[in-house]
C-alpha positions as CSV (number, residue, x, y, z in Angstrom):
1,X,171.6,-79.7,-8.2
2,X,168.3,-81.3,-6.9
3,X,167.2,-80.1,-10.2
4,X,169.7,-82.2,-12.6
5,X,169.4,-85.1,-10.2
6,X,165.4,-84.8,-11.1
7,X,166.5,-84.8,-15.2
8,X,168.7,-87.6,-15.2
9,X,166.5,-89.7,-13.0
10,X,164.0,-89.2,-15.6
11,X,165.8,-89.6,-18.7
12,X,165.6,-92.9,-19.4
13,X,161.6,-92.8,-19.0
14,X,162.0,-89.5,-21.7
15,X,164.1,-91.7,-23.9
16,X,161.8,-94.6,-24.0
17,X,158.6,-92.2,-24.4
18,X,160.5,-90.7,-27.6
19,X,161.7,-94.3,-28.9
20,X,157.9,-95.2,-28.8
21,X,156.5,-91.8,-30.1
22,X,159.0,-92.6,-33.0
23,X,158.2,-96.2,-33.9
24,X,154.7,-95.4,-33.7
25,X,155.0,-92.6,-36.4
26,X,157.1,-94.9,-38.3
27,X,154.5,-97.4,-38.2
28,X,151.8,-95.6,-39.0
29,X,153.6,-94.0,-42.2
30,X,154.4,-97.7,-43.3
31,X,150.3,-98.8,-42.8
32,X,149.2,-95.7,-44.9
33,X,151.8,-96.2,-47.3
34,X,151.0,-100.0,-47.7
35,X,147.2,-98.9,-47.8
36,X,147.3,-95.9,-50.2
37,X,150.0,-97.6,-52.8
38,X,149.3,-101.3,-52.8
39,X,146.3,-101.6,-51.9
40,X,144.6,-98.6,-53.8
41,X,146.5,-99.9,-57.0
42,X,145.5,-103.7,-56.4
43,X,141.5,-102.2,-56.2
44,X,142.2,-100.0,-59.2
45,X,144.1,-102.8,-61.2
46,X,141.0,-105.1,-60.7
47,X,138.4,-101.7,-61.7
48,X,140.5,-101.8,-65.0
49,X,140.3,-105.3,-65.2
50,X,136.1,-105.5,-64.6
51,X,136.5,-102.7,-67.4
52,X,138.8,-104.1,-69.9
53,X,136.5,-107.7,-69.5
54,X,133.6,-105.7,-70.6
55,X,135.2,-103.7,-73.0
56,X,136.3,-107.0,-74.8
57,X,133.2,-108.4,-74.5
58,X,131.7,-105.7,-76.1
59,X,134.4,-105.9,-79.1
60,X,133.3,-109.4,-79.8
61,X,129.7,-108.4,-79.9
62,X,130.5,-105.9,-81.9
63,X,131.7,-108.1,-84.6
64,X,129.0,-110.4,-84.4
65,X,126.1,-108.0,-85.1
66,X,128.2,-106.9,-87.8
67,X,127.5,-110.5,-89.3
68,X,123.7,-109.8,-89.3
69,X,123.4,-106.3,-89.6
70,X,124.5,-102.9,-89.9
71,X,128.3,-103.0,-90.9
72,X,129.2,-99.0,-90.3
73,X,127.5,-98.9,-86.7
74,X,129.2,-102.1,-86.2
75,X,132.5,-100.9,-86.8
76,X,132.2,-97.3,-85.0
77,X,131.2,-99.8,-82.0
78,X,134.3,-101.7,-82.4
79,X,136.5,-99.4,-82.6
80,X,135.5,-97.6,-79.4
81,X,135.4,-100.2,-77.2
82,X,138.7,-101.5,-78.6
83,X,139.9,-97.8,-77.7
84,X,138.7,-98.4,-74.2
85,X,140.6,-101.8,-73.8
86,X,143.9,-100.6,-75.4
87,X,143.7,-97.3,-72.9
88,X,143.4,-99.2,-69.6
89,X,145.5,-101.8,-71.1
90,X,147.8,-98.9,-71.4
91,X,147.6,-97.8,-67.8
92,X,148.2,-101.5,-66.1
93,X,151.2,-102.0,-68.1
94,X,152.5,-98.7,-66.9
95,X,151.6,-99.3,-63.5
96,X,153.4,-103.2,-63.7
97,X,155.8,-102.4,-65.2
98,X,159.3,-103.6,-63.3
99,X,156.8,-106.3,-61.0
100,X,155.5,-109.5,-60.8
101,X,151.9,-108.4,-62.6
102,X,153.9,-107.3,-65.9
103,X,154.0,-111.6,-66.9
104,X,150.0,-111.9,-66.2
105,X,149.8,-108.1,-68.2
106,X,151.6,-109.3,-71.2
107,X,149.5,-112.3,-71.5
108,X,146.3,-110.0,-71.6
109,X,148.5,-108.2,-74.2
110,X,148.8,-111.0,-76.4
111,X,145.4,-112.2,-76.0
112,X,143.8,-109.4,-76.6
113,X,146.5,-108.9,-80.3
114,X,145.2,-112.3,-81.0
115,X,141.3,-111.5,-80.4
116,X,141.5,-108.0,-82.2
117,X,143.5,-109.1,-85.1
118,X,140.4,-112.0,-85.2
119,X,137.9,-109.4,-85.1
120,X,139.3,-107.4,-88.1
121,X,139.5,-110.4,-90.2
122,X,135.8,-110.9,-89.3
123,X,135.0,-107.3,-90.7
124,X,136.9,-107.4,-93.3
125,X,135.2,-111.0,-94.8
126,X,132.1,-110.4,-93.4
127,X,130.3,-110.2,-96.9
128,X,132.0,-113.8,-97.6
129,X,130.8,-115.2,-94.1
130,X,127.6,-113.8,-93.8
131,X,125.3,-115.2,-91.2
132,X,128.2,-117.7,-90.5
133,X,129.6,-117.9,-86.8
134,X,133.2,-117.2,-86.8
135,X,135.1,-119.6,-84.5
136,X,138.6,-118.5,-84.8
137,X,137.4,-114.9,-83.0
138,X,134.9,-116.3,-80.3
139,X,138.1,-118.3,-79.2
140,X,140.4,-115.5,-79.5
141,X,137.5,-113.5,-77.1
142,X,137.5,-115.9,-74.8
143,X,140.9,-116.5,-74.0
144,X,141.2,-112.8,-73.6
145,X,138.7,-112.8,-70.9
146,X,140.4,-115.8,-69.7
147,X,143.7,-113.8,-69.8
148,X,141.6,-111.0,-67.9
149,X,140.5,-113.2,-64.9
150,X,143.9,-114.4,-64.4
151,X,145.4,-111.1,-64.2
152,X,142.2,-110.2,-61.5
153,X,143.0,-113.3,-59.7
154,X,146.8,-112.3,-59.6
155,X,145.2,-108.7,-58.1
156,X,143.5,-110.4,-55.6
157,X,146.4,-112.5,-54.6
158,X,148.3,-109.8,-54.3
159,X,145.4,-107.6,-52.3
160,X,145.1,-110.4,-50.1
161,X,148.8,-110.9,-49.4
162,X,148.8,-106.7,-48.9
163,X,146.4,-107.5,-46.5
164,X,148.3,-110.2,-44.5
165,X,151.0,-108.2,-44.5
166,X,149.3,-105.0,-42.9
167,X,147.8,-107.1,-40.7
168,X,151.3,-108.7,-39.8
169,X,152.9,-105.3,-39.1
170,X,150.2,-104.1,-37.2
171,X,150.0,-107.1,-34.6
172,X,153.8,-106.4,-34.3
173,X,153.6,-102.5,-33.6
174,X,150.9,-103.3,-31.1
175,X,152.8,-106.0,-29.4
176,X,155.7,-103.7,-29.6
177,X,153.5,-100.7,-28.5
178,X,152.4,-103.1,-25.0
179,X,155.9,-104.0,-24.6
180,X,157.6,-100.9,-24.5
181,X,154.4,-99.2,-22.3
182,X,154.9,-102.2,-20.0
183,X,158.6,-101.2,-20.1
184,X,157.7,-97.5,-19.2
185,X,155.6,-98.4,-16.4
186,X,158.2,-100.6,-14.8
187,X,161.0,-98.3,-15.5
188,X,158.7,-95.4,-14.3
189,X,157.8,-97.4,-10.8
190,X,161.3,-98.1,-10.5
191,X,162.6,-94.8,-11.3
192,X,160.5,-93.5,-9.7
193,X,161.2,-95.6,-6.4
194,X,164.3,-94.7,-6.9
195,X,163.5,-90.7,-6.5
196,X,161.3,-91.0,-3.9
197,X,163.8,-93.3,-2.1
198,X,166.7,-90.3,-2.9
199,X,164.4,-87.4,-2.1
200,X,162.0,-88.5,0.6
201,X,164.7,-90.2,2.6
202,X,166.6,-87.3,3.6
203,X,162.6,-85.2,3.7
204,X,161.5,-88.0,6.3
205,X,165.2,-87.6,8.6
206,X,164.4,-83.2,8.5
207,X,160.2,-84.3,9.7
208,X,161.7,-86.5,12.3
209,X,164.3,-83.9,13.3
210,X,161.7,-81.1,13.3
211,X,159.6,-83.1,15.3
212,X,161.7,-83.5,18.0
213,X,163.4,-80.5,17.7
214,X,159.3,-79.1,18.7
215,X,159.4,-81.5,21.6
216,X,162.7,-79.7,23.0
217,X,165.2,-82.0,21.6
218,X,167.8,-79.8,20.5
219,X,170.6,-81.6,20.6
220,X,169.4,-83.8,17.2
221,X,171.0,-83.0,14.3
222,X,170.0,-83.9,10.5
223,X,172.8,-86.0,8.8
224,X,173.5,-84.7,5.1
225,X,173.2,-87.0,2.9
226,X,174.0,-84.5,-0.5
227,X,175.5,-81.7,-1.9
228,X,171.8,-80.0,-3.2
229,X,169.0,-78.6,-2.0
230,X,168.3,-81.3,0.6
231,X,171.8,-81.0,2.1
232,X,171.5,-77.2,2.3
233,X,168.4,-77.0,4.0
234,X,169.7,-80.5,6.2
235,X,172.8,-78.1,7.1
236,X,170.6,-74.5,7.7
237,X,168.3,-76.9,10.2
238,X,171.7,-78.0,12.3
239,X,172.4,-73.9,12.3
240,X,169.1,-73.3,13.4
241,X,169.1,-76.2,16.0
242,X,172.8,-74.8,17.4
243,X,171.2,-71.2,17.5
244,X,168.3,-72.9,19.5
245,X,170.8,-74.6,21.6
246,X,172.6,-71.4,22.2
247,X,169.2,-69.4,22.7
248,X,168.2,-72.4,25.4
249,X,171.3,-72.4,27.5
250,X,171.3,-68.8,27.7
251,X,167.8,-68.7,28.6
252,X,167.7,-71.3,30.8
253,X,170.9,-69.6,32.7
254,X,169.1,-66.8,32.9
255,X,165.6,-68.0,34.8
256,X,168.0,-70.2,36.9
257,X,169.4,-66.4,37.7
258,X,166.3,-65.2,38.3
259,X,164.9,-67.8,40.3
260,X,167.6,-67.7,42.3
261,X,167.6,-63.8,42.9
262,X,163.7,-64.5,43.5
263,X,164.1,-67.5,46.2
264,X,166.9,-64.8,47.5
265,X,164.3,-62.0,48.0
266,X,161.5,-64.3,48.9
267,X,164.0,-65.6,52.1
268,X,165.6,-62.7,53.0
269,X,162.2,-60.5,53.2
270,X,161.2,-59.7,56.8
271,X,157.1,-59.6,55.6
272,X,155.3,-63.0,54.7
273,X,155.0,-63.5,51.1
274,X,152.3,-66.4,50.4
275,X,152.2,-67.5,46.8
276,X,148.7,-69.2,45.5
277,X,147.7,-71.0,42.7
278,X,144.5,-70.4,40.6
279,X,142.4,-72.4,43.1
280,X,143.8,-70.8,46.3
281,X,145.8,-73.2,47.7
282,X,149.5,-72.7,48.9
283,X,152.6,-73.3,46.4
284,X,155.1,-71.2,47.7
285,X,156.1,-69.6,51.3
286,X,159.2,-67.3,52.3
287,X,160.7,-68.7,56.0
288,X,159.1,-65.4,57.7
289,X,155.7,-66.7,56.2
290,X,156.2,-70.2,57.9
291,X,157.1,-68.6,61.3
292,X,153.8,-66.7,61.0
293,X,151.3,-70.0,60.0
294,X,153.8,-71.6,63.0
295,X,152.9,-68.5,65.8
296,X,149.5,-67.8,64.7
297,X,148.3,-71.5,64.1
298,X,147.1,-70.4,60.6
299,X,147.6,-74.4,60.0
300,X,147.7,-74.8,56.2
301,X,145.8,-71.3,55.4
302,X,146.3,-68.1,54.9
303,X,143.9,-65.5,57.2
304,X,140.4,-66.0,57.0
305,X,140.1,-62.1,56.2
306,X,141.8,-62.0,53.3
307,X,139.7,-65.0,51.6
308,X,137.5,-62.8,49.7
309,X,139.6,-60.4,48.6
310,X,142.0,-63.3,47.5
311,X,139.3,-64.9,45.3
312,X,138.4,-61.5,43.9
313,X,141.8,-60.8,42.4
314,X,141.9,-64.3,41.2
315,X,138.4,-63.9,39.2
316,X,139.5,-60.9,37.9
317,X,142.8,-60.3,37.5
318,X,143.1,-56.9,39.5
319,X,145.6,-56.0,42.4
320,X,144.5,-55.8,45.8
321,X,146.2,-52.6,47.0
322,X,144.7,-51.1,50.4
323,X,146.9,-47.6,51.7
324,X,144.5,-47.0,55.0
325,X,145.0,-48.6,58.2
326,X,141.2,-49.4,57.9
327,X,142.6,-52.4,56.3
328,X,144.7,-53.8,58.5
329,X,144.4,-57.5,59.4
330,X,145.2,-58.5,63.4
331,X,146.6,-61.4,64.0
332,X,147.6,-62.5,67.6
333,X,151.4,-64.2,67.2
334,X,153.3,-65.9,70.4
335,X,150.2,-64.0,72.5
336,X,150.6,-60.6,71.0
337,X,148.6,-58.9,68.6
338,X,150.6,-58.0,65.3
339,X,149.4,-55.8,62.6
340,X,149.7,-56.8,59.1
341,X,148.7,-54.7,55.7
342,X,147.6,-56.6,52.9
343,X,149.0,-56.7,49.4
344,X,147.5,-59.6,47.2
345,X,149.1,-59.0,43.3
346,X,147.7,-61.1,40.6
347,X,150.5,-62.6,39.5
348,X,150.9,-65.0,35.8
349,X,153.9,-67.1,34.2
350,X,153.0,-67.6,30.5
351,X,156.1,-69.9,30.5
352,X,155.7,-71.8,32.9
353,X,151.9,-71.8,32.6
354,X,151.1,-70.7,36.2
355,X,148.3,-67.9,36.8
356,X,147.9,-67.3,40.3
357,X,148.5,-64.2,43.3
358,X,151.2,-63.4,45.8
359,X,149.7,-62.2,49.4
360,X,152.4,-59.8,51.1
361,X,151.9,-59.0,54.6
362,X,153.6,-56.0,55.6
363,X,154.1,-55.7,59.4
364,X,152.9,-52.1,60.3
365,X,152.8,-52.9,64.2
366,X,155.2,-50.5,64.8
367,X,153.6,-47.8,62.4
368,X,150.2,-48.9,63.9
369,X,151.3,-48.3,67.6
370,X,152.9,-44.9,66.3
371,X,149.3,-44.0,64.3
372,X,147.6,-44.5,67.4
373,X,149.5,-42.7,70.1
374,X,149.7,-39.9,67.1
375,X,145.9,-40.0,67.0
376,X,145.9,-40.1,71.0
377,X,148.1,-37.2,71.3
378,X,146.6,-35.1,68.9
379,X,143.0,-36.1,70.2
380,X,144.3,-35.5,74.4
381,X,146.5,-32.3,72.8
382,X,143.3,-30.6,71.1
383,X,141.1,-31.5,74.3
384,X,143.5,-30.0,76.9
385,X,143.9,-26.6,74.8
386,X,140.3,-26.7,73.9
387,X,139.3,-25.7,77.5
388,X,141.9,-22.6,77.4
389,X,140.9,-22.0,73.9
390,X,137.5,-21.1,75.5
391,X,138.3,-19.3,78.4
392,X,140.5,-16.7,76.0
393,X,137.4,-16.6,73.5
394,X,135.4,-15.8,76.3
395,X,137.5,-13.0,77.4
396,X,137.9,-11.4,74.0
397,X,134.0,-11.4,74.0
398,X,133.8,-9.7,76.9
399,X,136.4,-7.3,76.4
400,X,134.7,-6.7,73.0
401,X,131.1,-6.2,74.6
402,X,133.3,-3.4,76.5
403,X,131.6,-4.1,79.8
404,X,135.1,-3.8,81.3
405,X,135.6,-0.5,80.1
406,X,135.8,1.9,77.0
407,X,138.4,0.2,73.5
408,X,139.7,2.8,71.3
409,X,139.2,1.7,68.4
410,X,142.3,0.1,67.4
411,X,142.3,-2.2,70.7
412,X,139.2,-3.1,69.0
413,X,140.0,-4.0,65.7
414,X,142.9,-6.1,67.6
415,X,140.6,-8.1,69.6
416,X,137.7,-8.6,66.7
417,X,141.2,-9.7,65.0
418,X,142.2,-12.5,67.8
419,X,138.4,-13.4,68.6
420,X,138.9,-14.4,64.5
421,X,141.9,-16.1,65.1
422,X,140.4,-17.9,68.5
423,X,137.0,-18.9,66.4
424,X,139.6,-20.5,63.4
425,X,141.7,-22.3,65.9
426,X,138.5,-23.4,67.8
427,X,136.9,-24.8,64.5
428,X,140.4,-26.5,64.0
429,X,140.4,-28.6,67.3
430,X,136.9,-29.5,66.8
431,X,138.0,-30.6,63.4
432,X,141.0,-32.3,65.0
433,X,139.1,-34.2,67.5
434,X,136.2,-35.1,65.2
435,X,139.1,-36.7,62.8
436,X,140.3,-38.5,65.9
437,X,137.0,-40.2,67.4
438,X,136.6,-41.1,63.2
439,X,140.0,-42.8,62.9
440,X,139.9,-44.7,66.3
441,X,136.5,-45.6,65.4
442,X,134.9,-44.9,69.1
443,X,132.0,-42.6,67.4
444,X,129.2,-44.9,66.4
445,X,126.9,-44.0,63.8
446,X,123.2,-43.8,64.3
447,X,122.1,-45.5,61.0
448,X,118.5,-44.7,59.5
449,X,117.2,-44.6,56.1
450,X,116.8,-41.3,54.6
451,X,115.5,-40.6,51.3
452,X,117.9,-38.7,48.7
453,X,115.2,-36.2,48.2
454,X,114.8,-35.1,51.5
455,X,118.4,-35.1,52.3
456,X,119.5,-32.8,49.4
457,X,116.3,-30.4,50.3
458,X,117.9,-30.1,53.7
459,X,121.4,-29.6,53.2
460,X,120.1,-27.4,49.9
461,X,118.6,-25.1,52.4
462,X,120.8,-25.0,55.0
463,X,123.5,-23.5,52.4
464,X,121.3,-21.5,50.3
465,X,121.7,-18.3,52.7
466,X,125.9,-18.4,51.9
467,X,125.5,-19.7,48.1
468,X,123.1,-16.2,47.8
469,X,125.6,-13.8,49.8
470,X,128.1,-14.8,47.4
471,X,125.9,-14.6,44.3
472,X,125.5,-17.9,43.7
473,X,122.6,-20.5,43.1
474,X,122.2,-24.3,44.4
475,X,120.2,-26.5,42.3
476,X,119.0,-29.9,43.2
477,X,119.2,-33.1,40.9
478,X,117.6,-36.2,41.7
479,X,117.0,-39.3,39.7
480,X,113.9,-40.6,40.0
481,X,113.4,-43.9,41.6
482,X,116.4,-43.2,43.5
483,X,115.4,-44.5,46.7
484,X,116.5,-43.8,50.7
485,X,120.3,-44.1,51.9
486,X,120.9,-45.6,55.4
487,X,122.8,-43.0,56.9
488,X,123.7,-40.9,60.1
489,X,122.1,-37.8,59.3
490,X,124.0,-35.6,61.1
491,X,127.8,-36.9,60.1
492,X,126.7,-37.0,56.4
493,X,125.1,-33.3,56.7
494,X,128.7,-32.5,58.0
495,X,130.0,-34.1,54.7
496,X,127.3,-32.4,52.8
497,X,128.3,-29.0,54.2
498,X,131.7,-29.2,54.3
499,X,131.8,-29.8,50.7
500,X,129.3,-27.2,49.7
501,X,131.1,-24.8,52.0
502,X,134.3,-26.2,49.4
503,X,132.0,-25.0,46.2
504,X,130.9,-22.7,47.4
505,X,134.8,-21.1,48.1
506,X,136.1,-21.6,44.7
507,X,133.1,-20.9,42.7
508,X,132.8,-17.0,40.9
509,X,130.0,-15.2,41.8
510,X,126.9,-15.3,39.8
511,X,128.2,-19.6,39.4
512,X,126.0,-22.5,40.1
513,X,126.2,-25.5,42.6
514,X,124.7,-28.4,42.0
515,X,123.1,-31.2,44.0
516,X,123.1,-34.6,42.4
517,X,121.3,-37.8,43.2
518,X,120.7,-41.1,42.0
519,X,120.8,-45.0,42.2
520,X,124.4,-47.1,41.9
521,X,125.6,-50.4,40.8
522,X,125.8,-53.1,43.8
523,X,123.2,-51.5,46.2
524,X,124.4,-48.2,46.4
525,X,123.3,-44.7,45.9
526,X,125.4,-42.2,44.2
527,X,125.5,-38.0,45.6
528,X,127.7,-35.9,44.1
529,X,128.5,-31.7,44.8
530,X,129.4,-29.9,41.7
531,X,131.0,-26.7,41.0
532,X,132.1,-24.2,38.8
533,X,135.4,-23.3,40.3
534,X,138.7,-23.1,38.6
535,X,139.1,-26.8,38.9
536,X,142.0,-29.0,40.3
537,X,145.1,-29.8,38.6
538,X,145.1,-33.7,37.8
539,X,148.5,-34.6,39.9
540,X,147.0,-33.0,43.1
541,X,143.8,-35.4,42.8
542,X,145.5,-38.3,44.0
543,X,146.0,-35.9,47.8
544,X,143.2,-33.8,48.4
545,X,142.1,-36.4,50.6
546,X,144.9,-36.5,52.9
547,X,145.3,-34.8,56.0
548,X,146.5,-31.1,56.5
549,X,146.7,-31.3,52.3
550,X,145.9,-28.0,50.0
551,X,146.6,-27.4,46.5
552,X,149.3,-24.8,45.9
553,X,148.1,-21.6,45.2
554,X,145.0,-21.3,46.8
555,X,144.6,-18.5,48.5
556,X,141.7,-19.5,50.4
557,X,142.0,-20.1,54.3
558,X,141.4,-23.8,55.3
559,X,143.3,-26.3,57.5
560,X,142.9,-28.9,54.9
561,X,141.1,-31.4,57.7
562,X,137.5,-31.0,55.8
563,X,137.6,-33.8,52.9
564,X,140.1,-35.9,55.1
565,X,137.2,-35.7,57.9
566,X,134.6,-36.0,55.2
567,X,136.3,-39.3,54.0
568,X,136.3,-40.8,56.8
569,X,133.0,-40.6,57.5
570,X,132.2,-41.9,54.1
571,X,134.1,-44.6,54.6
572,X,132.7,-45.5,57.8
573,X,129.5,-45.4,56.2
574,X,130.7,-48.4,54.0
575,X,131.0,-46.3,51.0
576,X,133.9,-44.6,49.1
577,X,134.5,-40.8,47.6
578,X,136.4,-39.6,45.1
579,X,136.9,-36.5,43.1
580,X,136.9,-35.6,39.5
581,X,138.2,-32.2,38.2
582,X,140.4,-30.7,35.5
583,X,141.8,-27.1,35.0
584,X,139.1,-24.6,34.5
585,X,136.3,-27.1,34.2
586,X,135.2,-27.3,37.9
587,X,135.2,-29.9,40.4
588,X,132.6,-33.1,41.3
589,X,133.0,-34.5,44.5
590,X,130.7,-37.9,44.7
591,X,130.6,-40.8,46.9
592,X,129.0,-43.9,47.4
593,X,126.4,-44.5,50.7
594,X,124.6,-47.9,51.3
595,X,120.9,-48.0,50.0
């Protein structure tokens, strides 16, 4: 429809272009007839006229040097030019014939009968009138060329008036030409006013809309103005706009549900939830996270621990997820010390446009308080039946040294078998109380720099005698430029041993462990204990760590206290450990110490 609207709004401009196109070829064919029949006949009628004047001139002469000389050439002269006359004279009477030029033809006609007929008398007396001028013929000649002029002046006339006329039709076409083009550009601004109006009108009311509708006015609709194009795509922008609407409401209902569900779980939690913006400071706080700023006078802050770890996962975008009690901020509330465990997420609302963290405090006061009297038991338990422990070992070595009398030799093999058993469960509560000291933090480390070098020699040499009785090799690794590690040498030899003893347990004889050393990122230096053991399955990495943990399926003895204990000397250190292993493939242990 747009389309037809388009074609009759231009019709009127095609109309007019045509009516032009047509006059002009209608012109034109009228010029080049007026030029190629009037005017080329009027330029040939005077060429016959110049010709016919001479030819009767030359007639005349003819006859008068027939008077004084030779009468034959004379007359062969004569009759040749007189040949010429009569065949142009021919010509103009056929071509004026039926016009205006046939009067001024026919009085050449005459004039030249008169002046031939004169001529022939001449010849035929010319042996009477010798040497005499014949009147009578020179005035016949003369009013023949008289006759002649006339009929070019007629010719001109006429050529001039052919030219008047020519002249005439073409200041008409041109003036008609200008007129109708001034025509066509007026009716082409105003048509054309006219479809821009009709067209850009309804184009202008859909921008207008679509701008607003952008700027979250939905509820503006696009009037339609037609039935074509324009009013289809007006009515598919009110669909879109009521889909929009619809989309919107629905939407919005449904963040209003989830904000409320939020604000719901933010107020009924028990733990203080803290939301931050980008730069740090407070937007949002759960009632049990104003109770705590209230008790522990945090004023407008958060705890001055978690500062740093705050602005790190707002620089980089990763969660701050501590599991150990190591981590555990103290804060004194009403007088009392509380325990709290830190969670800070990074946290980001692309709608809304809001990129900041939430800090959840989780009270662990009570697990804290339990942790501890757990650690106090197990330390008080392992010391009281440490000194019984060694009484019985005692007493199975001196029933073994026999010096209380003669063991067959199955009482024997039962009391090598319990002093076993007592050495095991000794080792055990040494472990246990080690782990103890280590978690309540009452051991203090003596801190010294030791080169990498010479502590891998050490430890290298210490296990050497157990790698060889079980057919294996140790092999030492160490970067160069590595540098010292500020250590307590004796709690990271216990590391050190404990995980070689480790490798040294799962590796097949004839395998190799190996020794690694060498320089870290952030002013660390990196060990690591390799070996070429049957590896650990990747969802038991995530546990070997934890206390009293083995991988299912060993078969080898252990308490699985050694990498807990070895952890958390590590961590005391400063550093961190960690383990990477797969399935056949062996096991690396490394960890991180302080350069």
């Amino acid at each position: 429809m747009l389309r037809t609207r388009l074609i009759f709004g231009l019709l009127p401009l095609l109309l007019l272009l045509v009516a032009m196109g047509g006059y002009a070829v209608f012109t034109c064919r009228e010029l080049s007839r007026a030029i190629e029949v009037k005017l080329v006949s009027n330029y040939r009628g005077l060429l016959a006229t110049e010709d016919m004047k001479e030819a009767a001139a030359l007639m005349d002469r003819a006859a008068g040097q027939a008077m004084f000389g030779d009468l034959r050439a004379a007359r062969a002269q004569f009759d040749a030019q007189r040949s010429r006359f009569l065949r142009n004279l021919h010509e103009q009477v056929m071509a004026s014939a039926g016009t205006a030029r046939a009067a001024a033809v026919a009085e050449v006609d005459a004039a030249f009968g008169a002046q031939a007929g004169a001529d022939e008398e001449l010849l035929r007396g010319i042996s009477a009138s010798l040497g005499h001028i014949d009147l009578p013929a020179a005035a016949a000649c003369f009013r023949t060329l008289q006759s002649l002029t006339a009929l070019a002046q007629f010719d001109h006339a006429a050529l001039q008036a052919d030219v008047a006329r020519a002249r005439q039709m073409t200041r008409l076409s041109v003036g008609l030409l200008l007129g109708a083009m001034g025509t066509a550009v007026l009716l082409s601004l105003y048509l054309s006013f006219r479809l821009s109006r009709s067209l850009l009108r309804p184009i202008k009311v859909l921008t207008a809309s679509a701008v607003a509708l952008g700027e979250g006015a939905l509820d503006r609709e696009v009037p339609v103005l037609s039935r074509d194009e324009l009013g289809e795509l007006a009515r598919a922008f009110n669909a879109m706009a009521a889909k929009l609407r619809t989309f919107r409401d629905a939407t919005t209902a449904k963040m209003m549900r989830a904000r409320r569900t939020m604000e719901a779980a933010l107020t009924s939690s028990p733990d203080p939830v803290f939301v931050v913006g980008r730069t740090g400071s407070i937007e949002l706080t759960n009632p049990a996270a104003d109770r705590l700023r209230g008790a522990a006078d945090l004023g407008a802050g958060i705890p001055a621990l978690l500062q740093e770890p705050l602005r790190e996962v707002l620089a980089s975008g990763n969660h701050y997820l501590p599991a150990g009690y190591d981590r555990v901020i103290t804060l004194q509330v009403d007088g009392d010390p509380r325990f709290y465990l830190p969670r800070i997420l990074a946290v980001g609302d692309s709608s809304e446009g809001f990129d900041g963290a939430a800090i959840l405090l989780q009270d662990v006061t009570r697990f804290r308080l339990l942790d501890d009297a757990k650690n106090n038991l197990v330390g008080t338990v392992s010391h009281e039946l440490k000194t019984p422990l060694t009484s019985l070992r005692m007493a199975v070595y001196l029933m073994l040294e026999q010096n209380v009398g003669k063991l067959s030799p199955a009482q024997a093999e039962l009391l090598e078998t319990a002093r076993r058993e007592a050495d095991r469960l000794l080792g055990m509560l040494n472990d246990l109380l080690d782990l103890s000291r280590l978690e309540a933090g009452v051991s203090a480390l003596d801190l010294a720099p030791v080169p990498a070098e010479e502590l891998l020699g050490a430890v290298a040499a210490e296990i050497a005698p157990v790698a060889a009785a079980a057919g294996q090799r140790v092999t030492v690794a160490v970067v160069p430029g590595t540098g010292a590690a500020r250590v307590d040498r004796g709690r990271i030899r216990h590391v050190f041993i404990n995980l070689l003893t480790n490798a040294s347990k799962y590796s097949p004889a004839g395998g190799e462990i190996r020794l690694e050393a060498g320089p870290a990122s952030d002013g660390f230096v990196r060990f690591a204990v390799k070996d070429s053991g049957p590896g650990i399955p990747a969802e038991h990495l995530p546990h070997i760590f934890e206390k009293f943990y083995r991988v299912p399926g060993q078969t080898t003895p252990g308490a699985g206290l050694g990498l807990a204990i070895a952890r958390e000397i590590v961590v005391a250190h400063g550093g961190s450990i960690a383990c990477a292993s797969a399935p056949g493939a062996g096991s690396e242990f490394h960890f991180l110490l302080p350069a």
